[in-house]
C-alpha positions in Angstrom: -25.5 -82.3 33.3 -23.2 -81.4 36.3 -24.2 -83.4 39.2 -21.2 -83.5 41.9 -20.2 -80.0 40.7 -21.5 -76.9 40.1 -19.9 -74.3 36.7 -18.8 -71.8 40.3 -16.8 -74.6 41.5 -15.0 -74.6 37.9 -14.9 -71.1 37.2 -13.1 -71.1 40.9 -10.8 -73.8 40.0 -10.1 -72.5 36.5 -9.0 -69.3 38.5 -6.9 -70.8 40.4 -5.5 -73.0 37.8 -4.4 -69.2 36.1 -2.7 -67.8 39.6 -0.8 -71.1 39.7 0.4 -70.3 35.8 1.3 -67.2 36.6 3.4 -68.3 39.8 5.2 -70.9 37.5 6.1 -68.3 35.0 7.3 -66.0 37.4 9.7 -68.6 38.2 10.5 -70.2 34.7 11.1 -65.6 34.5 14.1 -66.1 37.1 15.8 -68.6 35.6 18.0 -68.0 33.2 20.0 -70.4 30.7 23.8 -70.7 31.5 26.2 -70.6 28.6 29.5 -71.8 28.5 32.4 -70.6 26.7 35.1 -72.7 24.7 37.1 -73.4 27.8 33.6 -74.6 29.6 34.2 -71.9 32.2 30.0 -70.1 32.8 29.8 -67.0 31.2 27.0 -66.3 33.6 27.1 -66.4 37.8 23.1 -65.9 37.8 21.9 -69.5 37.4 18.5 -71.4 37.8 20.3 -73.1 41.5 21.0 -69.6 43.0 19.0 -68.4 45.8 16.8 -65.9 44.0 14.6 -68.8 42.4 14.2 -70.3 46.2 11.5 -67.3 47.0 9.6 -68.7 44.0 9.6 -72.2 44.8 9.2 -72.3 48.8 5.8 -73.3 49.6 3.7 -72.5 46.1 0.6 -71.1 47.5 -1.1 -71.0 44.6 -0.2 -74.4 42.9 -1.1 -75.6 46.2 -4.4 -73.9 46.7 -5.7 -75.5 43.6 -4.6 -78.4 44.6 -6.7 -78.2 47.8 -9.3 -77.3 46.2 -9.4 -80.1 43.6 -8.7 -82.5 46.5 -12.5 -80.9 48.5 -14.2 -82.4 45.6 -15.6 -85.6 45.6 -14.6 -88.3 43.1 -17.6 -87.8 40.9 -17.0 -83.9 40.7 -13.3 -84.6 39.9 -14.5 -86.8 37.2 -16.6 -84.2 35.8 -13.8 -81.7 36.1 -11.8 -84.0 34.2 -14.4 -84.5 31.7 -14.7 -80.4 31.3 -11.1 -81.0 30.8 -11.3 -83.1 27.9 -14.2 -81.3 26.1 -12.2 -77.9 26.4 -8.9 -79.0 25.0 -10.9 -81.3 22.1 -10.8 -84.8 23.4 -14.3 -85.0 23.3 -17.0 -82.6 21.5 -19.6 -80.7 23.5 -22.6 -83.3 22.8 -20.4 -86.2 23.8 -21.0 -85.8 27.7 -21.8 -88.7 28.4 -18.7 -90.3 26.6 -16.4 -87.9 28.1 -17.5 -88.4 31.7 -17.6 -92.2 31.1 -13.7 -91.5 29.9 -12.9 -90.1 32.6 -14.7 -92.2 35.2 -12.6 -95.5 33.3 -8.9 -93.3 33.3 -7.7 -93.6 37.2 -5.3 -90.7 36.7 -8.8 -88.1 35.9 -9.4 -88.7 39.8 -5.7 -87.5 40.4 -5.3 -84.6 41.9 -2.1 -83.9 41.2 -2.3 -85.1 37.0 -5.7 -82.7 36.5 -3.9 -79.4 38.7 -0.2 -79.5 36.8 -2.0 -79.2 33.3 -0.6 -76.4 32.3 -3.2 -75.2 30.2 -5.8 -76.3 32.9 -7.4 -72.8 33.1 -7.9 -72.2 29.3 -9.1 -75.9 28.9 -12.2 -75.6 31.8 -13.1 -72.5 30.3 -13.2 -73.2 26.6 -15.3 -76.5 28.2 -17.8 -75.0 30.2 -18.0 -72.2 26.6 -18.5 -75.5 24.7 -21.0 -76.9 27.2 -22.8 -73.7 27.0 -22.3 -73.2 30.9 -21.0 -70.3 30.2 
């Protein structure tokens, strides 16, 4: 079934994909929402611009990590990736393989790096897929 990419390459992806969730909602954790009163003046100084949200944002190790990573595989293995993808988060059913690889192979974006590492749900979608697949 996997041919340019092997279920550790996943898992390790899918791991990453997590730490680079959990960097985003430390961030999304700092911001905070500024309300204004009647006379528009901010009832809060603390906004999402100030300078504690900079540590946060300044080189994202892990977001870029995974991107790294997803950028070492070859075409083909991002294809599969991207066909994981799909089968995990119910675009395609387990059996369908082959359809789901040939969606991927026809949609340029599933050889993106950056449109398969900024799904947010990327971890829980390769591992529901490689469940489905019975990889794992």
């Amino acid at each position: 079934m996997l041919k340019h990419l092997s279920v550790e390459q996943v898992e390790e992806i899918a791991r990453l994909a997590a730490s680079a969730s959990d960097a985003q909602d430390g961030l999304l954790n700092k911001m905070t929402v500024v309300d204004k009163g009647d006379d528009g003046a901010e009832l809060m100084e603390r906004t999402a611009g100030g300078l504690d949200t900079l540590d946060a944002t300044v080189g994202s190790r892990p977001l870029q990590a995974l991107r790294e990573r997803i950028a070492a595989l070859p075409p083909e293995g991002r294809h599969e990736l991207a066909a994981i993808l799909s089968i995990g988060r119910g675009d395609h059913a387990a059996q369908d393989w082959e359809a789901a690889l040939d969606d991927a192979r026809s949609r340029p974006e599933a050889e993106d790096v950056n449109f398969i590492a900024e799904r947010t749900s990327l971890h829980d979608w390769l591992t529901k897929g490689l469940y489905n697949l019975k990889l794992r």
